[in-house]
SEGUSE-206631 format. One line per 2 residues: their letters; for each residue x, y, z of N, C-alpha, C. Coordinates in Angstrom, 2 decimals, padded with zeros to 5 digits. Each point is the difference from the previous one (the first is absolute). Layout:
BEGIN
a	X Y Z X Y Z X Y Z  ...
//
This chain:
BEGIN
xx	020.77 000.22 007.85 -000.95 000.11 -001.11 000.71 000.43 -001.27  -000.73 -000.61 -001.09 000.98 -000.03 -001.47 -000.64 001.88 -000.50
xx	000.93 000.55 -000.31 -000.09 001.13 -000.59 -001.15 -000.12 -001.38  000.28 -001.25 -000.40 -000.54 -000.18 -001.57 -001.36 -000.65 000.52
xx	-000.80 000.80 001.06 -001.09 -000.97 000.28 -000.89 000.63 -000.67  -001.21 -000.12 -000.25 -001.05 001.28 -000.68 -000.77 000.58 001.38
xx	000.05 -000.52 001.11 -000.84 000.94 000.92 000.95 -000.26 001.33  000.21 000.90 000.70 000.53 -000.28 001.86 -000.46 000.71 000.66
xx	-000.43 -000.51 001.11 -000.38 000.67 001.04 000.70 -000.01 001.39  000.14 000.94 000.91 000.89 -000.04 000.55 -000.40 000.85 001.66
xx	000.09 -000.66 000.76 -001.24 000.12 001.33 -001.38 000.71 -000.33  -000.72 -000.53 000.06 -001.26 000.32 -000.85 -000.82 000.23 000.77
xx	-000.71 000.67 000.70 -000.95 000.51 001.12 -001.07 000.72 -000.52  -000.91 -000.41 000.40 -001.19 000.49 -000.19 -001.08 000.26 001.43
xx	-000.45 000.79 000.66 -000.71 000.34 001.17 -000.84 000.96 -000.48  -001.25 -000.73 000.17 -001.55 000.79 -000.60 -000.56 001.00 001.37
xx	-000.04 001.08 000.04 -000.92 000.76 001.03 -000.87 -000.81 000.86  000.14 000.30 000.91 -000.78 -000.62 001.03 -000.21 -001.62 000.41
xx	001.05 -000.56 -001.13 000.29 -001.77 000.00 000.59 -000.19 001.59  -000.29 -000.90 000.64 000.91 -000.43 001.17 001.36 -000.91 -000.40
xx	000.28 000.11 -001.25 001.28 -001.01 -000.15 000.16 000.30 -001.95  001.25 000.33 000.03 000.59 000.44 -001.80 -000.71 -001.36 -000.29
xx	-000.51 000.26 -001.50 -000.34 -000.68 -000.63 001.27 -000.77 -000.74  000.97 000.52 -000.19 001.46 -000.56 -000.44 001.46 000.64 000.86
xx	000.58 -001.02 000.28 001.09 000.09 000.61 001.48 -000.38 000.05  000.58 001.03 -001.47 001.30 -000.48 -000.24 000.39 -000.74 -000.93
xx	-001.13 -000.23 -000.90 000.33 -000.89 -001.10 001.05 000.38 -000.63  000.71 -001.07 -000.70 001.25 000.34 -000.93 -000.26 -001.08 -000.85
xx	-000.11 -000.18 -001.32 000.07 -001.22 -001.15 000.55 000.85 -000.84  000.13 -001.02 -001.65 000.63 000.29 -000.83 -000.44 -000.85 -001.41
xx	-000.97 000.50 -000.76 -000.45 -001.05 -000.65 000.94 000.11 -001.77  000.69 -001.00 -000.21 000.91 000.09 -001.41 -000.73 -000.19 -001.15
xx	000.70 000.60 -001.21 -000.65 -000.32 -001.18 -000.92 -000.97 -000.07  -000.97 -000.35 -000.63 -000.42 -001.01 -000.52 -000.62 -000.99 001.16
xx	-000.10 000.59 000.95 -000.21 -001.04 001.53 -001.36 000.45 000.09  -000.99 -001.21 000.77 -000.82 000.02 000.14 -000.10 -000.59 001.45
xx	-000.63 001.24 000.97 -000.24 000.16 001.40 -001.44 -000.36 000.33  -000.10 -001.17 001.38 -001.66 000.53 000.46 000.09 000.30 001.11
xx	-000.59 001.04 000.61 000.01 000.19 001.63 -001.52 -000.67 000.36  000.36 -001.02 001.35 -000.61 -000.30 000.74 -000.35 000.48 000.98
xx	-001.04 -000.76 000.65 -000.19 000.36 001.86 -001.87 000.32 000.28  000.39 000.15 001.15 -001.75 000.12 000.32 -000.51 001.45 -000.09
xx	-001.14 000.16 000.14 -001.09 000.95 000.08 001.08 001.27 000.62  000.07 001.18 -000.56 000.35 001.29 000.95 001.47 -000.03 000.31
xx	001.01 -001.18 -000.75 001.11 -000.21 -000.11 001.53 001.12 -000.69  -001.48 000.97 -000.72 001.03 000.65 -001.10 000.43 -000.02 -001.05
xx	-001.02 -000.79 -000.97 000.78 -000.80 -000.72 -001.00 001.32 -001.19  -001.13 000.26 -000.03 -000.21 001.19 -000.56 000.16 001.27 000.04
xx	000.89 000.24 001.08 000.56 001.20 000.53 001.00 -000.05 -000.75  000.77 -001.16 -000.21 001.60 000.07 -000.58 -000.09 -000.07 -001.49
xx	-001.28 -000.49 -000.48 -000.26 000.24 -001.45 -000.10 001.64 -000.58  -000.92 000.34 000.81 -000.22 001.71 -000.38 000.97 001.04 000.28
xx	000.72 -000.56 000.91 001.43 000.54 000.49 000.97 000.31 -001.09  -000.07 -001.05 -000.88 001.12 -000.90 -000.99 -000.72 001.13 -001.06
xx	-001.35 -000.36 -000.56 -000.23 000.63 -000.84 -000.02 001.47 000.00  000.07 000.91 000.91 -000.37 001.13 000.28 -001.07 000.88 000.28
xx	-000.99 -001.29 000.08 -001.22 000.45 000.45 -000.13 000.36 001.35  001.05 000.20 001.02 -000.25 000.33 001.41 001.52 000.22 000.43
xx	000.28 001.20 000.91 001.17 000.24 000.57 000.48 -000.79 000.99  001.10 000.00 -000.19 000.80 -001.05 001.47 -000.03 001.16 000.69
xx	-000.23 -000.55 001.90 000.67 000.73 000.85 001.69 000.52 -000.06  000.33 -001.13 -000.02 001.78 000.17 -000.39 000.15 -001.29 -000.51
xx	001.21 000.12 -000.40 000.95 -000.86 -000.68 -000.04 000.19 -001.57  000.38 -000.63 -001.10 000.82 000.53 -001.16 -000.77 -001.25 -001.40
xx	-000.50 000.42 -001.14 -000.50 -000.96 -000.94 000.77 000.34 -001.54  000.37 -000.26 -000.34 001.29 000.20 -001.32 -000.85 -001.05 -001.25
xx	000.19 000.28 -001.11 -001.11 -000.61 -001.04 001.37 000.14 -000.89  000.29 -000.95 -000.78 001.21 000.04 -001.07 001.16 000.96 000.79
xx	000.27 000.19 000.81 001.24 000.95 000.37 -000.55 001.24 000.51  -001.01 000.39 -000.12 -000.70 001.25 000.09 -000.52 000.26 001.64
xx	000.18 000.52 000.75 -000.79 000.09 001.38 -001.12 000.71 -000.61  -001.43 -000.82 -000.06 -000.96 000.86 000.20 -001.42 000.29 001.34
xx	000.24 -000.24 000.97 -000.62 -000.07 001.53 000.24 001.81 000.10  001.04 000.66 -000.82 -000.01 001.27 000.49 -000.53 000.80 -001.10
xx	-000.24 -000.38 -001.22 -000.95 000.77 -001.14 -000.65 001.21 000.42  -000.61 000.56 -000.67 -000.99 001.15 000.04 -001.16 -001.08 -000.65
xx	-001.30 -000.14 000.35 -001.06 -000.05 -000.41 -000.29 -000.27 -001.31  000.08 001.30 -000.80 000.14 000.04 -001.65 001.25 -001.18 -000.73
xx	001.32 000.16 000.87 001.07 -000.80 -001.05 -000.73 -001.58 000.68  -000.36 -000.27 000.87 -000.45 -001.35 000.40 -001.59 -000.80 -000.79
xx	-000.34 001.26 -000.20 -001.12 -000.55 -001.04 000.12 -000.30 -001.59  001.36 000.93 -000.47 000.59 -000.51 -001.04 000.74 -001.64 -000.08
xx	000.55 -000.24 001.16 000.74 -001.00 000.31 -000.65 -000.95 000.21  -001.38 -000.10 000.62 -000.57 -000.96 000.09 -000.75 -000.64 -001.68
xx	-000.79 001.42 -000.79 -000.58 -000.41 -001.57 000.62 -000.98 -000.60  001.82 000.82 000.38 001.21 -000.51 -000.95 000.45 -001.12 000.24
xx	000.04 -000.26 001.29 001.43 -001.49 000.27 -000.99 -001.12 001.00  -001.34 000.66 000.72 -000.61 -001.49 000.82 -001.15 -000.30 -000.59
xx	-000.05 -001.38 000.29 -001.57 -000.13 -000.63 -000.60 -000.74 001.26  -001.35 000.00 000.09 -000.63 -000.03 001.56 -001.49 -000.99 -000.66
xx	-000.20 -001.53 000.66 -001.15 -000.32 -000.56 -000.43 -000.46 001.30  -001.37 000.21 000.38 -000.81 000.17 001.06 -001.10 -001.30 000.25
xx	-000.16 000.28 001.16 -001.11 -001.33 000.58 -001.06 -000.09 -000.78  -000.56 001.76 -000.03 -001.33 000.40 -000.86 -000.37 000.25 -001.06
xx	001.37 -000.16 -001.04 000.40 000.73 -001.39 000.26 000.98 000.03  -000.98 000.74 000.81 000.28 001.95 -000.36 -000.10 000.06 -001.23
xx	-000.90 -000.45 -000.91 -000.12 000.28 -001.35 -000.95 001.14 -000.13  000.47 000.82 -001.12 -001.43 001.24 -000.34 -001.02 -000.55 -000.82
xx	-001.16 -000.08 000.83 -001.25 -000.28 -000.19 -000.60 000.67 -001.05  000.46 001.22 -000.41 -000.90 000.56 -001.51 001.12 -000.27 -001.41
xx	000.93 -000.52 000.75 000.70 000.18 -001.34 000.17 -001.46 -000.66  000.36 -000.74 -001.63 -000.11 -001.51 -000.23 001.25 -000.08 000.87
xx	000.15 -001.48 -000.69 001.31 -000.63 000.54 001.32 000.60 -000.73  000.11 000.26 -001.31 000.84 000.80 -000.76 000.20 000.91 001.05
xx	-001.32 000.99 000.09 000.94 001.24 000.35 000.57 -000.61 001.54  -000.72 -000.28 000.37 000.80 -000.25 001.85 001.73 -000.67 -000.41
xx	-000.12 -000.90 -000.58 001.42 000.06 -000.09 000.73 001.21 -001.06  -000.31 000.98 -000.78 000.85 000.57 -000.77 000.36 000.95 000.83
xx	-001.39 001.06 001.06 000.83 000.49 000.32 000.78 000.15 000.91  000.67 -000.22 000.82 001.28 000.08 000.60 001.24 000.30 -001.05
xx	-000.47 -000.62 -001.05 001.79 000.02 -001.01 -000.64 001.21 -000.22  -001.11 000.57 -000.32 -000.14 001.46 -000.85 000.12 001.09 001.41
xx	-000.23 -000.22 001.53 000.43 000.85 001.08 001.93 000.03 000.22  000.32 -001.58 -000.53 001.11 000.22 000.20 001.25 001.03 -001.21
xx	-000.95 000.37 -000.62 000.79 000.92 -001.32 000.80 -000.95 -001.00  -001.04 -001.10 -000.66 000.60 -000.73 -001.04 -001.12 000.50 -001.09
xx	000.34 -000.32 -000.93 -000.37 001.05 -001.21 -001.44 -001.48 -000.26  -001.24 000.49 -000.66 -000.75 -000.53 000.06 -000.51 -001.24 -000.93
xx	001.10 000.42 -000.91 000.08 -001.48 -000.85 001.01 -000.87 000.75  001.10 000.21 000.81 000.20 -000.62 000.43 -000.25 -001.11 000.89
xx	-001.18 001.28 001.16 -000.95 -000.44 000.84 -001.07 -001.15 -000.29  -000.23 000.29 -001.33 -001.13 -000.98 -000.83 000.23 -001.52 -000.09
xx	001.80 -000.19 -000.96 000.54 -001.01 -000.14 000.25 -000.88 001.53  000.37 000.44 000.87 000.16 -000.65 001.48 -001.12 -000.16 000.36
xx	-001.37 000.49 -000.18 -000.76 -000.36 000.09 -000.80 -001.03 -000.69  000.44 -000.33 -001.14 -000.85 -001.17 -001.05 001.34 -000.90 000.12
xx	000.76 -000.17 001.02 001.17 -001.16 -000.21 -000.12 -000.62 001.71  -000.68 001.13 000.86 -000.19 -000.68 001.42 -001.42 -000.70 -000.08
xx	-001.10 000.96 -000.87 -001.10 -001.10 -000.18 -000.06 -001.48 -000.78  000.95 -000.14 -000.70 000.14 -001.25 -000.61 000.98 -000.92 000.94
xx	000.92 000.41 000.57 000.91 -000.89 000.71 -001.15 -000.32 001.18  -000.97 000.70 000.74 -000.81 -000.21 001.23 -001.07 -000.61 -000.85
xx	-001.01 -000.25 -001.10 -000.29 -000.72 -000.44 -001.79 000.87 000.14  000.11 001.56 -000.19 -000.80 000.51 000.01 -000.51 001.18 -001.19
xx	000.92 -000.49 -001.05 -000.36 000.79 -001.24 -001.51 -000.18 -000.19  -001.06 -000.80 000.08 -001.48 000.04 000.00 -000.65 000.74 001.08
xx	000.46 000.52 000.37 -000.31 000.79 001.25 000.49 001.70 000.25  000.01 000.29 -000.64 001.14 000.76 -000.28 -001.35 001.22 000.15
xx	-000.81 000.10 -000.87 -000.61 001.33 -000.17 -001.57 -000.43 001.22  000.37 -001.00 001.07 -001.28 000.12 001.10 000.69 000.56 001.39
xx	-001.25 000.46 000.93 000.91 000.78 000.98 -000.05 -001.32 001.42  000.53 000.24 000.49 000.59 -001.20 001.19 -001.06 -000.37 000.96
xx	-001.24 000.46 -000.10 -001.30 -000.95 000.54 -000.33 -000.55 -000.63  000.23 -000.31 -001.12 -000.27 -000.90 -001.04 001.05 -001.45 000.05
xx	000.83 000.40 000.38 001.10 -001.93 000.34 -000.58 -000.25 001.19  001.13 -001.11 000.60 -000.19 -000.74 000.48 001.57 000.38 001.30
xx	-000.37 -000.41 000.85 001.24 000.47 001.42 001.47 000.01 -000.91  000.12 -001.66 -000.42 000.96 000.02 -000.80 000.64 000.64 -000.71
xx	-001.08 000.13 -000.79 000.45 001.14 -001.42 000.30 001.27 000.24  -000.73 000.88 001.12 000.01 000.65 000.63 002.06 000.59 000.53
xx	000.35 -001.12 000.35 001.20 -000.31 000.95 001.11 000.15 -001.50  -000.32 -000.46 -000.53 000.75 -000.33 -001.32 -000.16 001.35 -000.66
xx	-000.80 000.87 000.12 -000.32 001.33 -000.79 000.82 001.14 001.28  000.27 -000.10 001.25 000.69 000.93 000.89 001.37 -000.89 -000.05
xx	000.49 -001.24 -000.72 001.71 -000.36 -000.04 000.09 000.31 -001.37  -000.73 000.25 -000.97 000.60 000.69 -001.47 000.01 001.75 000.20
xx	-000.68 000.33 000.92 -000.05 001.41 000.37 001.37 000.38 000.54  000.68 -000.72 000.89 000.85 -000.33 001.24 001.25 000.53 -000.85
xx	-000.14 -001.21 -000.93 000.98 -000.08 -001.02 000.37 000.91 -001.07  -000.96 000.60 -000.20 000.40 000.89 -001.79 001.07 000.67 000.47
xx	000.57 000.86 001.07 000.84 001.20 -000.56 001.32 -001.04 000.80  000.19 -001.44 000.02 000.91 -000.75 -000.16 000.92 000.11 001.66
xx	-000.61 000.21 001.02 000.40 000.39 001.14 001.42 -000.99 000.77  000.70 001.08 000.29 001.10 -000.58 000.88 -000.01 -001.25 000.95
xx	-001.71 000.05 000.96 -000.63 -000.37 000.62 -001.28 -000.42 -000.03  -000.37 -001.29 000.18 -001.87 -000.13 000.41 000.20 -000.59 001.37
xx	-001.13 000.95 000.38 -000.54 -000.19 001.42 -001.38 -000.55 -000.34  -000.03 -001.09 000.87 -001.55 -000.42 000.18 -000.32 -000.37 001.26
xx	-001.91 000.28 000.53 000.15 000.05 000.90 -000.94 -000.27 000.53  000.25 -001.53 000.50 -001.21 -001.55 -000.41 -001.30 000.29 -001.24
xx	001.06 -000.42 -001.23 -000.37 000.33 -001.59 -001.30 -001.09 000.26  000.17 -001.04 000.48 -000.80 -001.54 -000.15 -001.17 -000.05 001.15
xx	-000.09 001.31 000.68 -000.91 -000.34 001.39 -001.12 000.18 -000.40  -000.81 000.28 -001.19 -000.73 000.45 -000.56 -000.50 -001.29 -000.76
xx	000.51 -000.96 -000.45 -000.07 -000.68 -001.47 -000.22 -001.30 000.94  -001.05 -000.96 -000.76 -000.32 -001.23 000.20 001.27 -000.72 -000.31
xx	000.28 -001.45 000.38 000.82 -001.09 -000.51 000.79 000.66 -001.21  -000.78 -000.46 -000.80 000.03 -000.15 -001.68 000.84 001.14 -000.70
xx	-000.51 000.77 000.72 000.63 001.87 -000.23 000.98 000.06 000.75  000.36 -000.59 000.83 001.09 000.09 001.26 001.38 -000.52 -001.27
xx	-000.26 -001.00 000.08 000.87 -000.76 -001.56 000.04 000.64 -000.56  -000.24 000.55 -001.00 -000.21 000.88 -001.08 000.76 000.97 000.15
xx	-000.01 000.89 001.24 000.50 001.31 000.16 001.62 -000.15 000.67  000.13 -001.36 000.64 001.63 -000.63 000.60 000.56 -000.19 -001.96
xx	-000.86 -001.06 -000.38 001.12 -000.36 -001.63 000.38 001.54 -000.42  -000.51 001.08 -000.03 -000.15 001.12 -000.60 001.39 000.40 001.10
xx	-000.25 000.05 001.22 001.21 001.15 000.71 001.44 -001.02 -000.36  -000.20 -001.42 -000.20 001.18 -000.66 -000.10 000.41 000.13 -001.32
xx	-001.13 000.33 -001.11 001.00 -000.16 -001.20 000.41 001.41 -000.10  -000.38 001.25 000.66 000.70 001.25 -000.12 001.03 -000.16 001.15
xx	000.17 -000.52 000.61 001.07 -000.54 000.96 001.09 -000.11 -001.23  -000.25 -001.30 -000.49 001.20 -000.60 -000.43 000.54 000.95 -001.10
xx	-000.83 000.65 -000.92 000.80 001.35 -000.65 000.64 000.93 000.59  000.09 000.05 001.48 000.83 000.69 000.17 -000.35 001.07 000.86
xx	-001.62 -000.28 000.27 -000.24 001.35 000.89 -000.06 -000.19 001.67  000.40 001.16 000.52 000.41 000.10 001.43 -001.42 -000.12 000.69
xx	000.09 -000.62 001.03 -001.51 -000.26 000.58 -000.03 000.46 001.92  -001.11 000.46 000.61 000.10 -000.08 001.28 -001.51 -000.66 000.20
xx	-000.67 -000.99 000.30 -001.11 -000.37 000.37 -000.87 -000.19 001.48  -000.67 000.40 000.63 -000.65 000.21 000.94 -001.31 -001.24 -000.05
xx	000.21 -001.00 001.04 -001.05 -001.17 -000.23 -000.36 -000.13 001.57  -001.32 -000.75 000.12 -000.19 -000.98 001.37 000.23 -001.66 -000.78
xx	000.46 000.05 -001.16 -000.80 -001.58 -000.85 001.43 -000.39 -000.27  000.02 -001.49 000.44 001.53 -000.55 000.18 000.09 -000.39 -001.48
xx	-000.96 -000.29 -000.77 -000.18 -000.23 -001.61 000.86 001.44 -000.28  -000.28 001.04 000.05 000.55 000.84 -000.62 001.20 000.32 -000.15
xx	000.22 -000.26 001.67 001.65 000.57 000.02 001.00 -001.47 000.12  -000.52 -001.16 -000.78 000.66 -001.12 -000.44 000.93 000.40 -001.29
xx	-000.64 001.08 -000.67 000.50 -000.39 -001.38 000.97 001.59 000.41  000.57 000.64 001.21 001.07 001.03 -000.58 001.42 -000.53 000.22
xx	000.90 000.46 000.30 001.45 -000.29 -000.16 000.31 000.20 001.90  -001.11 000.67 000.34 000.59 000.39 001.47 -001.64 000.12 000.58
xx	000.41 -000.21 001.27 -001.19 000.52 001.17 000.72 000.64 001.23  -000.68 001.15 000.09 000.16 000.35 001.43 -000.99 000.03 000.73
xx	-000.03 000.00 001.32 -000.95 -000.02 001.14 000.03 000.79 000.60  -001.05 000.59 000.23 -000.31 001.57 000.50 -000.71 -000.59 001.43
xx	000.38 000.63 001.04 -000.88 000.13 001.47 000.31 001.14 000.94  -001.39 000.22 000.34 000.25 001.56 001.02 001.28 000.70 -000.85
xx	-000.18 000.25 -001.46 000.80 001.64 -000.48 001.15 -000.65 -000.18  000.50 -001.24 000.37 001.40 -000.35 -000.50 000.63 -001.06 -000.47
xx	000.72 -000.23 -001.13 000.16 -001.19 -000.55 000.79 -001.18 000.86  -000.61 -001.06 000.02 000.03 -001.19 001.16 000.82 -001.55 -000.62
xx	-000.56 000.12 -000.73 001.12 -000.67 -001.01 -000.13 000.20 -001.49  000.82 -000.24 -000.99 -000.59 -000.40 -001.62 001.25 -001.28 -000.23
xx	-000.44 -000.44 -001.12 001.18 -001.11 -000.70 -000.86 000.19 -001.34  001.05 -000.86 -000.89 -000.57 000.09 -001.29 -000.07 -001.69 -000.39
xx	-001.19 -000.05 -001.05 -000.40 -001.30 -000.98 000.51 -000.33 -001.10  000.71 -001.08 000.67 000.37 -000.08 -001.28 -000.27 -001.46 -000.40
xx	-000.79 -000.68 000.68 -000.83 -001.29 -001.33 -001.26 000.18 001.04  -000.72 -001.41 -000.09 -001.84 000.12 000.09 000.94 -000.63 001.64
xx	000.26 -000.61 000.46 000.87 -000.71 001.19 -000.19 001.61 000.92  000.76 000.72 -000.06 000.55 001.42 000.55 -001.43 000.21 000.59
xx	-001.01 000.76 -001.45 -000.84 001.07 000.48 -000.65 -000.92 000.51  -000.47 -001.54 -000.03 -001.23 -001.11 001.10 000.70 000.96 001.87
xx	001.64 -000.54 -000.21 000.46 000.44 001.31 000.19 001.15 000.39  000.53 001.18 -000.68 -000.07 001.25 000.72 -001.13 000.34 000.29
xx	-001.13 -000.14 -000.47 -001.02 000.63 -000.17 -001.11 -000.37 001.25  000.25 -001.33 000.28 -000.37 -000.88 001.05 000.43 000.66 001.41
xx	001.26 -000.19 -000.15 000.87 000.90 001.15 -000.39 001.21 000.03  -000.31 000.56 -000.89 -000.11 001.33 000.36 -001.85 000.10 000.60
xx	-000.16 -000.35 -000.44 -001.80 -000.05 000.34 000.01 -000.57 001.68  001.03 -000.63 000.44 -000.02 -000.23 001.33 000.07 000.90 000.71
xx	000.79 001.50 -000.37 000.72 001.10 000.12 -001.88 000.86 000.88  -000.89 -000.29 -000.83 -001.20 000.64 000.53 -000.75 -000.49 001.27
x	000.71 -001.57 000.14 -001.08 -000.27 001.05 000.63 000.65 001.56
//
């Protein structure tokens, strides 16, 4: 594994109380700059265990998670909640958007929890609503859009304090067709600037457009390869979907 990766993990175990079998077993990856990951696999596979793992939302049993060079799997609580404001951004099945607050504030604050000064906070905020295409929307609160818009208001959130990492974690399981599109052009054109991606899908649409797939079964990775034209992901993806029956 490349030193210069932005995340590694390194036997990765996870065993929930009273589970008859670790939910993860031994994982090791390595996802590089600018790479964009999807983990596959079926139902109870792990594949949201290894997301929250990654992000720090849940302790490994054992093994080791390093973020830019940094081991953080052994944090204290407090420095891991700094680390997460600061360097991951996390966009969800459900939005997790705050329901009393507009769309402005849901995305500003994180940059204003993460200790950026509030004009700053402001400007990243009136430059992610125009690039997502939600400056008219700006001062209504998120029962007021639409799934879509919705999705598009928790990846400008994701984004403001400019994270090392986005984790998502089946962003599209939520969203009709139309919105499904919408929210892939969106992760691919922050792809191609440059940002580091880990994606969590059941939808072979989704994880067509990353640089890599892995395949998650019973807690352990079974195979991955990477895409690299429309040829590749028709066939890995095929193959790998055989992987369930």
């Amino acid at each position: 594994m490349n030193a210069d990766s932005i995340i590694i993990t390194r036997d990765l175990v996870k065993t929930y109380a009273n589970a008859s079998a670790p939910a993860l077993r031994g994982i090791s990856l390595a996802l590089a700059p600018g790479e964009f990951v999807a983990v596959m696999g079926p139902s109870g596979c792990g594949k949201s265990t290894l997301l929250h793992l990654l992000g720090g939302l849940d302790r490994a049993t054992s093994g080791e998670i390093h973020l830019q060079g940094r081991r953080i799997d052994s944090l204290s609580e407090a420095k891991l909640a700094v680390l997460r404001r600061r360097q991951i951004g996390f966009v969800f099945q459900f939005f997790n958007l705050m329901g009393n607050l507009s769309v402005a504030d849901n995305i500003e604050l994180p940059a204003l929890l993460a200790g950026l000064s509030p004009a700053e906070a402001r400007r990243r905020r009136e430059s992610l609503l125009e690039e997502l295409g939600l400056t008219d929307k700006a001062g209504v609160v998120p029962s007021q859009l639409s799934g879509g818009q919705q999705q598009r208001v928790a990846l400008a959130r994701a984004l403001i304090n400019r994270p090392a990492i986005l984790l998502a974690d089946e962003p599209t399981g939520n969203l009709d067709s139309t919105s499904t599109q919408e929210v892939l052009a969106l992760l691919r054109r922050y792809h191609q600037a440059g940002q580091t991606m880990l994606l969590v899908t059941h939808d072979a649409r989704v994880a067509s457009v990353a640089d890599r797939v892995i395949y998650l079964k019973d807690g352990q990775i079974r195979t991955e390869a990477r895409l690299e034209t429309a040829h590749d992901s028709h066939a890995v993806l095929s193959q790998m979907f055989a992987l369930e029956a």
